[in-house]
PDB file of the backbone (N, CA, C, O) and the ligand in Angstrom, with CONECT records:
HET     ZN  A 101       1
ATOM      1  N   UNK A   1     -10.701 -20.148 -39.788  1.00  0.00           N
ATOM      2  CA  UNK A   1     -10.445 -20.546 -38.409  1.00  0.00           C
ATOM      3  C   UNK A   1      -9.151 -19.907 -37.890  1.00  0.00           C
ATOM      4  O   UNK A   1      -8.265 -19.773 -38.735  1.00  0.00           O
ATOM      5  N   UNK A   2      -8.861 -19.439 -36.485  1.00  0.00           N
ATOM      6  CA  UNK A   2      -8.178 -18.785 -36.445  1.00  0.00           C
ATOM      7  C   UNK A   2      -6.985 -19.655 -36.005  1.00  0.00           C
ATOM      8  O   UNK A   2      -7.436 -20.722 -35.587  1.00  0.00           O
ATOM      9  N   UNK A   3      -5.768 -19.626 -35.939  1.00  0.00           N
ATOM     10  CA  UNK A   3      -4.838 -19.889 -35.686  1.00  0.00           C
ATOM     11  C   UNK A   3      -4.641 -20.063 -33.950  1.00  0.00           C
ATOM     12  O   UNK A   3      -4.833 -18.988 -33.381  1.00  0.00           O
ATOM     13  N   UNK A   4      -4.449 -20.705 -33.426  1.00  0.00           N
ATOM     14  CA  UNK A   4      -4.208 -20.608 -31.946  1.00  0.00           C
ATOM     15  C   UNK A   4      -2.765 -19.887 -31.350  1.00  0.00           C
ATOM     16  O   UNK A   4      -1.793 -20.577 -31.043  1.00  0.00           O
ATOM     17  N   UNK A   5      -2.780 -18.529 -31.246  1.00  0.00           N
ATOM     18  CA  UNK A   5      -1.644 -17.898 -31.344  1.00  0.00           C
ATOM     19  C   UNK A   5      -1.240 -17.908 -29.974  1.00  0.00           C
ATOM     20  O   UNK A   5      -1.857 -17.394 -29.040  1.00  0.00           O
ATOM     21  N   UNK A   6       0.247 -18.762 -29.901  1.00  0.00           N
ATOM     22  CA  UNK A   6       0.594 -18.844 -28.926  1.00  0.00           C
ATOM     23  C   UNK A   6       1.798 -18.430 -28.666  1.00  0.00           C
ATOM     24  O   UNK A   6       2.828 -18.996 -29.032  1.00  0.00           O
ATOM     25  N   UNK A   7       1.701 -17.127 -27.835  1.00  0.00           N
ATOM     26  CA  UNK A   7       3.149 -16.437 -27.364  1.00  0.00           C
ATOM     27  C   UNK A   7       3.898 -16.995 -26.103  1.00  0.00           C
ATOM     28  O   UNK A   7       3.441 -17.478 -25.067  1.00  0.00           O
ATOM     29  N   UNK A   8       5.030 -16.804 -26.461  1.00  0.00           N
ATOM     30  CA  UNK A   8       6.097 -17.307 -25.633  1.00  0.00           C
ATOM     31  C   UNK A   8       5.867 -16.025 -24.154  1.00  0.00           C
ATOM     32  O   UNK A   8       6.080 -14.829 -24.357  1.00  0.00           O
ATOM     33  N   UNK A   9       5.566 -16.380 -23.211  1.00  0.00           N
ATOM     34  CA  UNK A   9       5.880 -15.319 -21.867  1.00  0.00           C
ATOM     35  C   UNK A   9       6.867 -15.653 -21.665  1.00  0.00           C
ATOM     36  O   UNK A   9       7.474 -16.720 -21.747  1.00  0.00           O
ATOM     37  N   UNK A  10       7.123 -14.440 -21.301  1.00  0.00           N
ATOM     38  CA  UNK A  10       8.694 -14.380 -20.318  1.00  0.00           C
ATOM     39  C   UNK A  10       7.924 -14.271 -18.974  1.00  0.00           C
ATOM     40  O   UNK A  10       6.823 -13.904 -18.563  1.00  0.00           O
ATOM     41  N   UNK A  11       9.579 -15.000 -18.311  1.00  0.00           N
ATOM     42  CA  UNK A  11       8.795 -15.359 -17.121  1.00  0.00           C
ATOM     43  C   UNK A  11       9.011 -13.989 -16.742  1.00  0.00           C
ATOM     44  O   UNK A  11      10.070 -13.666 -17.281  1.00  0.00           O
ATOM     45  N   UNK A  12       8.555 -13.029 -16.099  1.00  0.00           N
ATOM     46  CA  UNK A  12       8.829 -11.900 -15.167  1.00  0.00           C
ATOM     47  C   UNK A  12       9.248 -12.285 -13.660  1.00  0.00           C
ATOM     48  O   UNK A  12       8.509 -12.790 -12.815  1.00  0.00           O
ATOM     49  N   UNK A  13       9.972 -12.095 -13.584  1.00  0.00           N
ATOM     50  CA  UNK A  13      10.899 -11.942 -12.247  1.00  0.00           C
ATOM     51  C   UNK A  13      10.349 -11.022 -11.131  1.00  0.00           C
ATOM     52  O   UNK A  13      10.736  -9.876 -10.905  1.00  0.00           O
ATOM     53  N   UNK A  14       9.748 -11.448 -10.717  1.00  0.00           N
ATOM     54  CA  UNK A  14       8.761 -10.270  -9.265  1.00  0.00           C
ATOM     55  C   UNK A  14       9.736 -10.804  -8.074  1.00  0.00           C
ATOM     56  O   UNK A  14      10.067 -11.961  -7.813  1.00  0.00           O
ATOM     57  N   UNK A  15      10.138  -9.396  -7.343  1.00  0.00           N
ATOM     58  CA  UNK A  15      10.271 -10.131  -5.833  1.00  0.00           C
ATOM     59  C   UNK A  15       8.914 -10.392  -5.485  1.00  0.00           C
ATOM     60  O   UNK A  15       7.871  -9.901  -5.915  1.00  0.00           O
ATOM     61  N   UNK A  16       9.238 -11.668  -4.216  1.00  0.00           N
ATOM     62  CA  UNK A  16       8.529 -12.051  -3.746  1.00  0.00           C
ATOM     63  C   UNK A  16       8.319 -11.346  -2.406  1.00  0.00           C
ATOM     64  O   UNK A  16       9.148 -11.324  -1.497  1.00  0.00           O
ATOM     65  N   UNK A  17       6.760 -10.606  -2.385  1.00  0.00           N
ATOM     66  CA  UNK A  17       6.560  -9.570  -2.090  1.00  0.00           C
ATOM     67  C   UNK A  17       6.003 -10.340  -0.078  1.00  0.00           C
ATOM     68  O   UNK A  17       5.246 -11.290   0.121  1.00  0.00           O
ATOM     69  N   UNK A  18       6.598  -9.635   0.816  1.00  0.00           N
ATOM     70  CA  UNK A  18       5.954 -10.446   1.837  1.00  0.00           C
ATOM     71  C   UNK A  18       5.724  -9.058   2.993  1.00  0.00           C
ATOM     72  O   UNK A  18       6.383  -8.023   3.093  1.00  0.00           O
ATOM     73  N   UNK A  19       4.486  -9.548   3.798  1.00  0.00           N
ATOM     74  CA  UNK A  19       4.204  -8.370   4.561  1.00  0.00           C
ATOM     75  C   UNK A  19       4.728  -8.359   5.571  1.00  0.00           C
ATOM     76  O   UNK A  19       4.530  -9.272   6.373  1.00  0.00           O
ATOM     77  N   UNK A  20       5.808  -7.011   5.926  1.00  0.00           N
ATOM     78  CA  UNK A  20       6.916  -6.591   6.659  1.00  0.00           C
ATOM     79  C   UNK A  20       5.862  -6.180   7.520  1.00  0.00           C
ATOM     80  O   UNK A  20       5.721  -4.959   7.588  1.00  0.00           O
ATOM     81  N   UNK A  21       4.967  -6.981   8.298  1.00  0.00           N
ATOM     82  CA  UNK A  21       4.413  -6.747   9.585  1.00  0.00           C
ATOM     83  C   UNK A  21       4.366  -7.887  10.210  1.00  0.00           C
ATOM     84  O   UNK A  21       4.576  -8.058  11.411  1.00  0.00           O
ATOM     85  N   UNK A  22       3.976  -9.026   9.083  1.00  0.00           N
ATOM     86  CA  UNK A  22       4.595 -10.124  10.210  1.00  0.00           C
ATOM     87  C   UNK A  22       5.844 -10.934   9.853  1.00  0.00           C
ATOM     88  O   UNK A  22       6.027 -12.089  10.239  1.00  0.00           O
ATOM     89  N   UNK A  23       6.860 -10.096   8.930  1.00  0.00           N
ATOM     90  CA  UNK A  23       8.201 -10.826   9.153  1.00  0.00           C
ATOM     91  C   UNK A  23       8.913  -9.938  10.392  1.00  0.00           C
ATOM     92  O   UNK A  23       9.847 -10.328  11.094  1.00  0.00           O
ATOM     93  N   UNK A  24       8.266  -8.718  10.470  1.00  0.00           N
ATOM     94  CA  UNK A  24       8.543  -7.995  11.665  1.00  0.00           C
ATOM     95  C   UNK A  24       7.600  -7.582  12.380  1.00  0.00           C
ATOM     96  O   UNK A  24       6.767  -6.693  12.205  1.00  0.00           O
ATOM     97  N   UNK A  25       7.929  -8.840  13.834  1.00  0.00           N
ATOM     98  CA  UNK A  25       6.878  -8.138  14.715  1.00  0.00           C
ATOM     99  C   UNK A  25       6.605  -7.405  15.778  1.00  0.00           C
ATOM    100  O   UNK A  25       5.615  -7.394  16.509  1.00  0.00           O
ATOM    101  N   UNK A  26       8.103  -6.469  15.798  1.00  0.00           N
ATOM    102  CA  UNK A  26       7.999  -5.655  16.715  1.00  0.00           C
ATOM    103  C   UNK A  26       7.392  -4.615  15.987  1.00  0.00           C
ATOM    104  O   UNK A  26       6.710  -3.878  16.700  1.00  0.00           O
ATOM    105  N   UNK A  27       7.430  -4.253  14.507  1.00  0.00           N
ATOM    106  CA  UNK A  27       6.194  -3.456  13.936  1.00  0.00           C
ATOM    107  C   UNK A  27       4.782  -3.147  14.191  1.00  0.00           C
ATOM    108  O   UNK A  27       4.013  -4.102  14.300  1.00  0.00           O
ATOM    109  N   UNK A  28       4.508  -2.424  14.258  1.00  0.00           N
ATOM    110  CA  UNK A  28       3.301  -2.105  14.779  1.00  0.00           C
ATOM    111  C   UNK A  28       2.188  -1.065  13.670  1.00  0.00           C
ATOM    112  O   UNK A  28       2.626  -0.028  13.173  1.00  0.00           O
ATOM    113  N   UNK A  29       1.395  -1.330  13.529  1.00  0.00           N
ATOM    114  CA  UNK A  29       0.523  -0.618  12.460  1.00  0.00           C
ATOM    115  C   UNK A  29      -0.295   0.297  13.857  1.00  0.00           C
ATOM    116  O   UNK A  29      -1.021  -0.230  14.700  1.00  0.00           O
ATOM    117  N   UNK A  30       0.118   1.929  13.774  1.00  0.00           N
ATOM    118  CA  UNK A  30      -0.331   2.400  14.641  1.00  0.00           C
ATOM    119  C   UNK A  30      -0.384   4.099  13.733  1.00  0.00           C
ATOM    120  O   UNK A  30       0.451   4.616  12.992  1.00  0.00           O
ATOM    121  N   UNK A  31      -1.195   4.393  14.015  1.00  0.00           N
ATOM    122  CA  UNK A  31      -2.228   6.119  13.302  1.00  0.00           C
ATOM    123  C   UNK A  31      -1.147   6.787  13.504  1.00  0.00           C
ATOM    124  O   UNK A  31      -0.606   7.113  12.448  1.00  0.00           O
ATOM    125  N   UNK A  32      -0.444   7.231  14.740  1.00  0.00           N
ATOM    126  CA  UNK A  32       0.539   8.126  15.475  1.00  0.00           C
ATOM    127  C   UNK A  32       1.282   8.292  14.423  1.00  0.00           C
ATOM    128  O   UNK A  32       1.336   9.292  13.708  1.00  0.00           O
ATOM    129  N   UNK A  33       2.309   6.547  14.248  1.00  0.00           N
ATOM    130  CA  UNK A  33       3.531   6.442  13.351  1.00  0.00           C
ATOM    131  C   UNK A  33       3.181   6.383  11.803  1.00  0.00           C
ATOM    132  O   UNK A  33       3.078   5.367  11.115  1.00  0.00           O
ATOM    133  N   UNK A  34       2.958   8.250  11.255  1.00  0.00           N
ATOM    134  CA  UNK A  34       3.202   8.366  10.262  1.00  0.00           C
ATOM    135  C   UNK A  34       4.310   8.032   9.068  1.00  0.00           C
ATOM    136  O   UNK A  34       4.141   8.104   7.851  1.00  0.00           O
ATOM    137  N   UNK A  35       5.184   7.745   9.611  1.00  0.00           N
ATOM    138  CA  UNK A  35       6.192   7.753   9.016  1.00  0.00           C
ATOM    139  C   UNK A  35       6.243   6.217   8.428  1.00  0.00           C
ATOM    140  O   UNK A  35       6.958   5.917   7.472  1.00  0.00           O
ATOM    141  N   UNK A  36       5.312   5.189   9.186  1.00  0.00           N
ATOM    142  CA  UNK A  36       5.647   4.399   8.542  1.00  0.00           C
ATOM    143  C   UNK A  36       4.358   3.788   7.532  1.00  0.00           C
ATOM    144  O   UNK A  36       4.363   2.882   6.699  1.00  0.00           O
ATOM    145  N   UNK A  37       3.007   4.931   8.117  1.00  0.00           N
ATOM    146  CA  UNK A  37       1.683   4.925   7.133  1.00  0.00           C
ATOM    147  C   UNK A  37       2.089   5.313   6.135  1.00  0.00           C
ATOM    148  O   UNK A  37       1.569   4.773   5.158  1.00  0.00           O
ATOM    149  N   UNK A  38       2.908   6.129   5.907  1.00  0.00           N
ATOM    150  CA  UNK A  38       3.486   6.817   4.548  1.00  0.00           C
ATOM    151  C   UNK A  38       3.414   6.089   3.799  1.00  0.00           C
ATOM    152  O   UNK A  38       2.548   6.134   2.926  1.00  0.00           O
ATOM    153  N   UNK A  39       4.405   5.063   3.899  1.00  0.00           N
ATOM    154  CA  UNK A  39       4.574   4.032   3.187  1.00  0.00           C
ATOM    155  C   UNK A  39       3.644   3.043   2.194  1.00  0.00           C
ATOM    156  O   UNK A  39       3.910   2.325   1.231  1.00  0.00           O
ATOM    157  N   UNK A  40       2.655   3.313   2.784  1.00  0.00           N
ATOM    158  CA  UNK A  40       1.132   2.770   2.202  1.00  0.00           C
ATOM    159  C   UNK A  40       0.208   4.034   1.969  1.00  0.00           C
ATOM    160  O   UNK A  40      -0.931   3.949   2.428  1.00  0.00           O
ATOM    161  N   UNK A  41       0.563   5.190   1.314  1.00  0.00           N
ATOM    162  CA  UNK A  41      -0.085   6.095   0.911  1.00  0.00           C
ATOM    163  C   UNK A  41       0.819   6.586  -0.305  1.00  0.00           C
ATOM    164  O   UNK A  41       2.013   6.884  -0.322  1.00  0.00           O
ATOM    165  N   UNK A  42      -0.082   6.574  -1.258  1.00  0.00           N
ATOM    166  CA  UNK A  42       0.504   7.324  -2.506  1.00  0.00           C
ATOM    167  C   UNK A  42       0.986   8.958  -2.297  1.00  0.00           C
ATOM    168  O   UNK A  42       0.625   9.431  -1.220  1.00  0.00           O
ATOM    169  N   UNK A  43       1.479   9.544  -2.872  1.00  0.00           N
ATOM    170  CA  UNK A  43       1.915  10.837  -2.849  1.00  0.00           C
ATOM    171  C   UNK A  43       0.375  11.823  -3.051  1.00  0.00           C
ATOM    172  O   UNK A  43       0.402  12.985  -2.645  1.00  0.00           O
ATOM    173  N   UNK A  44      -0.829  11.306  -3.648  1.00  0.00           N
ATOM    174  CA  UNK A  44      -1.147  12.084  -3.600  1.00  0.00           C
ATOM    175  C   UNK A  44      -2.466  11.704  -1.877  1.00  0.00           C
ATOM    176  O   UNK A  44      -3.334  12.469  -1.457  1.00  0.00           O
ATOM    177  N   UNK A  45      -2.211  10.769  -1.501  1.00  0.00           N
ATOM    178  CA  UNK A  45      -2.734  10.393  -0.411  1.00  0.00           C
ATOM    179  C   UNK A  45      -4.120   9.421  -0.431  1.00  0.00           C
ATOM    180  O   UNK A  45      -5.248   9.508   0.053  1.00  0.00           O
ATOM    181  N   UNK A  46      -3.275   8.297  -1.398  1.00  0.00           N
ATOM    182  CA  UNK A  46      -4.639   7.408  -1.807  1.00  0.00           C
ATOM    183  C   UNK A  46      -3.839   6.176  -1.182  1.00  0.00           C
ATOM    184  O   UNK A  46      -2.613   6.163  -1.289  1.00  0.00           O
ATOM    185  N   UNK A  47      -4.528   5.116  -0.514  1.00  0.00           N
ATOM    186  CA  UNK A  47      -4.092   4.107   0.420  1.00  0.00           C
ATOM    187  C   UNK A  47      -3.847   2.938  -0.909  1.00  0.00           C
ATOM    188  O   UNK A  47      -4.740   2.691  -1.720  1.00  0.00           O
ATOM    189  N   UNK A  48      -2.684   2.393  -0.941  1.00  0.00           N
ATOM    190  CA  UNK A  48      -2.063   1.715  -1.705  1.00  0.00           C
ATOM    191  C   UNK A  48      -2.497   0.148  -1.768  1.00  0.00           C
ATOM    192  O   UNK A  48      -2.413  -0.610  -0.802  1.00  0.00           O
ATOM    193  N   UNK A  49      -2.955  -0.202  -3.010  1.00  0.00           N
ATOM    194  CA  UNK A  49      -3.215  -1.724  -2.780  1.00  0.00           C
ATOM    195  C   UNK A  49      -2.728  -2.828  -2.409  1.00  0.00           C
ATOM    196  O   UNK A  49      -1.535  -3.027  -2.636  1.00  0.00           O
ATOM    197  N   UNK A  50      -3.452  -3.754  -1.797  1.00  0.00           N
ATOM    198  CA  UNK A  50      -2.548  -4.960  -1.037  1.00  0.00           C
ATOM    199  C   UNK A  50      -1.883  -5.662  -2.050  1.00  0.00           C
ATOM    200  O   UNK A  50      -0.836  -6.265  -1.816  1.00  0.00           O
ATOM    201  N   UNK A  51      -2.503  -5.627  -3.360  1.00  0.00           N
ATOM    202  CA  UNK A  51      -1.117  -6.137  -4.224  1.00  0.00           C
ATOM    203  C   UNK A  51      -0.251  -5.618  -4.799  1.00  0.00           C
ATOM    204  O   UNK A  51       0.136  -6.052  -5.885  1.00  0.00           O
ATOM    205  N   UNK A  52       0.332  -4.438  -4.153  1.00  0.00           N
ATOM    206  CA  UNK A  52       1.299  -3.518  -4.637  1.00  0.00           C
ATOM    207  C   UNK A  52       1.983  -3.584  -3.215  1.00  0.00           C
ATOM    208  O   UNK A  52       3.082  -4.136  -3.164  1.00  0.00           O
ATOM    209  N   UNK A  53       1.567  -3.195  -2.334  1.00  0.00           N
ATOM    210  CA  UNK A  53       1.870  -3.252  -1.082  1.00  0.00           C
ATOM    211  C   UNK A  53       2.619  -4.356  -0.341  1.00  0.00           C
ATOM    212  O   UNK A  53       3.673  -4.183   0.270  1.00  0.00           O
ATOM    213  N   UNK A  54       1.912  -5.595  -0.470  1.00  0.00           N
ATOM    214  CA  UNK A  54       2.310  -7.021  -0.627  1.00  0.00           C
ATOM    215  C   UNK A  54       2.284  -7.304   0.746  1.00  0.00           C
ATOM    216  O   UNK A  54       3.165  -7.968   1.294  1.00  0.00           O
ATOM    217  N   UNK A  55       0.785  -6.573   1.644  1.00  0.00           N
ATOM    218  CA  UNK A  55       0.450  -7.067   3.154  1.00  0.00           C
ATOM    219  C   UNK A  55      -0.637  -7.989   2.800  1.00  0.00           C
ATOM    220  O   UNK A  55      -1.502  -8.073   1.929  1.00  0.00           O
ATOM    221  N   UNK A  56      -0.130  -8.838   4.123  1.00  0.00           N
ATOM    222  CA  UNK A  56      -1.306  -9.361   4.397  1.00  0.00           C
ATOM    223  C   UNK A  56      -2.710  -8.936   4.671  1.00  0.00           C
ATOM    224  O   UNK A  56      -2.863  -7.832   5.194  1.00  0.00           O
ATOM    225  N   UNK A  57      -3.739  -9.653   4.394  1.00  0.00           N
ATOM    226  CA  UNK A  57      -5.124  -9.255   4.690  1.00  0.00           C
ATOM    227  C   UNK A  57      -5.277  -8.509   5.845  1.00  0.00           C
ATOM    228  O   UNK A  57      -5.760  -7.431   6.193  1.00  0.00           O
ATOM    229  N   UNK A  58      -4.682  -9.483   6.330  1.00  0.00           N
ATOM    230  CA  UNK A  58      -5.132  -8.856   8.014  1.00  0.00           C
ATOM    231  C   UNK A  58      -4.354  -7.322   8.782  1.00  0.00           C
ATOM    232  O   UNK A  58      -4.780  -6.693   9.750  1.00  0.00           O
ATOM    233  N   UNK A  59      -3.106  -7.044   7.948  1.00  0.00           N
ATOM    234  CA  UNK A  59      -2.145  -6.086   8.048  1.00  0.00           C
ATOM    235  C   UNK A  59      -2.935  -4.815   6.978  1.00  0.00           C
ATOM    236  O   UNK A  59      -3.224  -3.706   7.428  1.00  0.00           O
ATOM    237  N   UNK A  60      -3.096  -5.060   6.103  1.00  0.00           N
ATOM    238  CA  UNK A  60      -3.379  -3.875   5.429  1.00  0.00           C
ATOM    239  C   UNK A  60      -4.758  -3.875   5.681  1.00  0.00           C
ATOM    240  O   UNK A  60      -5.284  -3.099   4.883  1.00  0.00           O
ATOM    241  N   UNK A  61      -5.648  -4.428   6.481  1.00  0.00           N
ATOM    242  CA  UNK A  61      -7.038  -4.069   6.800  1.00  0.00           C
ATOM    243  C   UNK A  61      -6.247  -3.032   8.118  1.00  0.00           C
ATOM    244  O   UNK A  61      -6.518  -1.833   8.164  1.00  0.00           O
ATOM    245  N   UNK A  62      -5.338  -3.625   9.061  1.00  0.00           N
ATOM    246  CA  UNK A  62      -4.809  -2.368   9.968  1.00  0.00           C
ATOM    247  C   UNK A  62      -4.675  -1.276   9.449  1.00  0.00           C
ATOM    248  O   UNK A  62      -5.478  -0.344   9.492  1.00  0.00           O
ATOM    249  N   UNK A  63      -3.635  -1.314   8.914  1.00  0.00           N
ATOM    250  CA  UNK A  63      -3.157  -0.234   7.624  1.00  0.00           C
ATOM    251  C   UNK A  63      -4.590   0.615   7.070  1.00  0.00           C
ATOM    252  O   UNK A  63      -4.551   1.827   7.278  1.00  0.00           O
ATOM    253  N   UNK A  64      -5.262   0.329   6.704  1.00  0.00           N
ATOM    254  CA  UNK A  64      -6.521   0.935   6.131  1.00  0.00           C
ATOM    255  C   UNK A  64      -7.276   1.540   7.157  1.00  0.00           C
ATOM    256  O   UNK A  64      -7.703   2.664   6.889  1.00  0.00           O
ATOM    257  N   UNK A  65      -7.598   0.986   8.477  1.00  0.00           N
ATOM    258  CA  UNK A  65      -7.964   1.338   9.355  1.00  0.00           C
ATOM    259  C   UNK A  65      -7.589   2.708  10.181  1.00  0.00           C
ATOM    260  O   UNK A  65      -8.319   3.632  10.539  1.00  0.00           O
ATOM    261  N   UNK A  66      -5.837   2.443  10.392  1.00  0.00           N
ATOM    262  CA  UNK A  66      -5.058   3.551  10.721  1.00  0.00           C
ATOM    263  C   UNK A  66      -4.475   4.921  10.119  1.00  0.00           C
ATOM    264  O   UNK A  66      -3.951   5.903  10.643  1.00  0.00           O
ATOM    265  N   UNK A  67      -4.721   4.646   9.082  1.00  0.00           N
ATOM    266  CA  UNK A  67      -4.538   5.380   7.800  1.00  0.00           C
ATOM    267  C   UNK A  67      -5.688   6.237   8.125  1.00  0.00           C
ATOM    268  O   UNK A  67      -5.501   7.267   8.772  1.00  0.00           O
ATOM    269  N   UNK A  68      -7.246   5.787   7.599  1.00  0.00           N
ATOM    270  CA  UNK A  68      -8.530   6.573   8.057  1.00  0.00           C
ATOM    271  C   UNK A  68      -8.229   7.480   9.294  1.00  0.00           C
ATOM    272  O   UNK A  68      -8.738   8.590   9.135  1.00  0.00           O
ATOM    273  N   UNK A  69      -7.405   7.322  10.748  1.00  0.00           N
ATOM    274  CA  UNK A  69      -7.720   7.554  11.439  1.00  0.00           C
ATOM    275  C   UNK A  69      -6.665   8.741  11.584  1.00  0.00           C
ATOM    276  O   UNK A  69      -6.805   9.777  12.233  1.00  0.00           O
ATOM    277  N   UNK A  70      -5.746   8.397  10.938  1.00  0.00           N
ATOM    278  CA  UNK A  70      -4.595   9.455  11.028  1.00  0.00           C
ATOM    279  C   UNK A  70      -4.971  10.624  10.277  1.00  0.00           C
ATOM    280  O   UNK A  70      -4.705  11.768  10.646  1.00  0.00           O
ATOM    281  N   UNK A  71      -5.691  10.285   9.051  1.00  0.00           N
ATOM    282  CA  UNK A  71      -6.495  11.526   8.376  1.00  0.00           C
ATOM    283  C   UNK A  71      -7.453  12.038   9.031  1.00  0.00           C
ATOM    284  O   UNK A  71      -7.374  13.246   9.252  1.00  0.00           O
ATOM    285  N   UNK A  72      -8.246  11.537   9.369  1.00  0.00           N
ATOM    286  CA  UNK A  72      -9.576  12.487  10.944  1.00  0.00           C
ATOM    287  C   UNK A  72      -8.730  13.087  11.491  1.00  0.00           C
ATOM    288  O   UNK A  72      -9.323  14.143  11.710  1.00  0.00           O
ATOM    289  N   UNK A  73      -7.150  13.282  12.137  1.00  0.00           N
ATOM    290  CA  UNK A  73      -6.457  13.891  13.099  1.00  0.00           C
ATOM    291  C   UNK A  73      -5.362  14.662  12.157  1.00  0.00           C
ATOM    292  O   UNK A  73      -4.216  15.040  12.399  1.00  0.00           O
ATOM    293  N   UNK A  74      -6.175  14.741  10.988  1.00  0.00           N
ATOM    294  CA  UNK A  74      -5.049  15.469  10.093  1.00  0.00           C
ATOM    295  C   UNK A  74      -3.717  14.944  10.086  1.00  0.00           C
ATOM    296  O   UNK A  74      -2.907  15.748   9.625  1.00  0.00           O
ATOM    297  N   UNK A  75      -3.343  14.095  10.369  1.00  0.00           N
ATOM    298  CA  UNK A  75      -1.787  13.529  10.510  1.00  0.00           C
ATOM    299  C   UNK A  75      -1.754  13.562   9.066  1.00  0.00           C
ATOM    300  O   UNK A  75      -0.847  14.288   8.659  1.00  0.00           O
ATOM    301  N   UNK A  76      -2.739  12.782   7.759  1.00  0.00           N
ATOM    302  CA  UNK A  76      -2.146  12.380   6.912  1.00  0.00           C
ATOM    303  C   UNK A  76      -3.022  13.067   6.197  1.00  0.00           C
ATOM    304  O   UNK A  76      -4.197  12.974   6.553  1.00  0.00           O
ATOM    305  N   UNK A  77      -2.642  14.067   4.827  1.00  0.00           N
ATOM    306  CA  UNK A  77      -4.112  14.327   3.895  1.00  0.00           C
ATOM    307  C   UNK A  77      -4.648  13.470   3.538  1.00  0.00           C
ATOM    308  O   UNK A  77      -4.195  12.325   3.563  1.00  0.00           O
ATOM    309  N   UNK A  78      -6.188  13.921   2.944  1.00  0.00           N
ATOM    310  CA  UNK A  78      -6.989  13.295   2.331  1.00  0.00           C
ATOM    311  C   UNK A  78      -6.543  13.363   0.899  1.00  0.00           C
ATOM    312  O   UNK A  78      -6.415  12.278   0.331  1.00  0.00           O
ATOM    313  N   UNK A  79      -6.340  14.225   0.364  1.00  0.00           N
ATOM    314  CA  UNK A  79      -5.998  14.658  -1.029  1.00  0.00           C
ATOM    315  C   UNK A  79      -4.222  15.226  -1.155  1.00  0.00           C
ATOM    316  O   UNK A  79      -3.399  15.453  -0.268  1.00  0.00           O
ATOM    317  N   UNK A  80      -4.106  15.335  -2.995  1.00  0.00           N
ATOM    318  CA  UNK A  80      -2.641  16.063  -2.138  1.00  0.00           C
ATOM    319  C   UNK A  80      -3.405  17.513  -2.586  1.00  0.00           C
ATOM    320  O   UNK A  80      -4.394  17.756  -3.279  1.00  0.00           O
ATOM    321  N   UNK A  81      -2.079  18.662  -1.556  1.00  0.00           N
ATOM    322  CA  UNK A  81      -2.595  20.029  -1.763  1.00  0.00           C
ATOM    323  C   UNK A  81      -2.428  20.573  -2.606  1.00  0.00           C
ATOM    324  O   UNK A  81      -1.212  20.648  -2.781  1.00  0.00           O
ATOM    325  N   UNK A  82      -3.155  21.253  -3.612  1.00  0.00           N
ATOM    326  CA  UNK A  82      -3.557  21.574  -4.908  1.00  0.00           C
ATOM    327  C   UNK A  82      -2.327  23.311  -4.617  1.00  0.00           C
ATOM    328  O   UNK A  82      -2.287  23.721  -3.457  1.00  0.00           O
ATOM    329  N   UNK A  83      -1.721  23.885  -5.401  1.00  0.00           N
ATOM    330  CA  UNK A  83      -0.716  24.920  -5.729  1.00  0.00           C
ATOM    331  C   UNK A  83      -1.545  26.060  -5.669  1.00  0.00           C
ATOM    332  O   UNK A  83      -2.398  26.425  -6.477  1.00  0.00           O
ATOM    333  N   UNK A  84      -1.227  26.515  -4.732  1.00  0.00           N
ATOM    334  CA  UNK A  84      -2.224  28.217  -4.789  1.00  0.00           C
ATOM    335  C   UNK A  84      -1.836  29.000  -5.708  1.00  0.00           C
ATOM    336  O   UNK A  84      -0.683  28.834  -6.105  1.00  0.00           O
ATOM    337  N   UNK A  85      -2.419  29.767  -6.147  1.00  0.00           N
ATOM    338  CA  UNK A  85      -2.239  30.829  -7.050  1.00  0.00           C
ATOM    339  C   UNK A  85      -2.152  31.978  -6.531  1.00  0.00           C
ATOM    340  O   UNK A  85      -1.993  32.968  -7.246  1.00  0.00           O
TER     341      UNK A  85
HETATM  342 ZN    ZN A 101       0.893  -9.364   7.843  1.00  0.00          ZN2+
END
């Protein structure tokens, strides 16, 4: 029978992650303002998860939305660009 092995967790210390769209609401989730889609796009241009991200549902469904749209207008790649030879 096996032993019930019980490890001690440490607690991990996370900030507490909150979505800087509605602690700020003159923010605006808008296609145009790349600079701040960035922010929710990985380097190589993959849209970042809401639990990494730490938006709300309703913010990073914007975010996802605007993101798509900024890439149709080329604002943002789809991929990152591969090193020519
Ligand atoms: Zn929000």
């Amino acid at each position: 029978m096996a032993l019930p092995t019980r490890r001690k967790r440490k607690t991990v210390f996370r900030r507490r992650k909150v979505c800087r769209f509605c602690v700020d609401s003159s923010l605006r989730v808008d296609y145009k303002d790349v600079n701040t889609l960035r922010h929710f796009i990985t380097e190589r241009g993959k849209i970042i998860p809401r639990r990494i991200s730490g938006n709300c549902a309703r913010h990073q469904r914007q975010i996802t939305t605007e993101i798509k749209r900024a890439r149709h207008l080329a604002l943002i790649p789809y991929t990152a660009t591969l090193p020519q030879d």
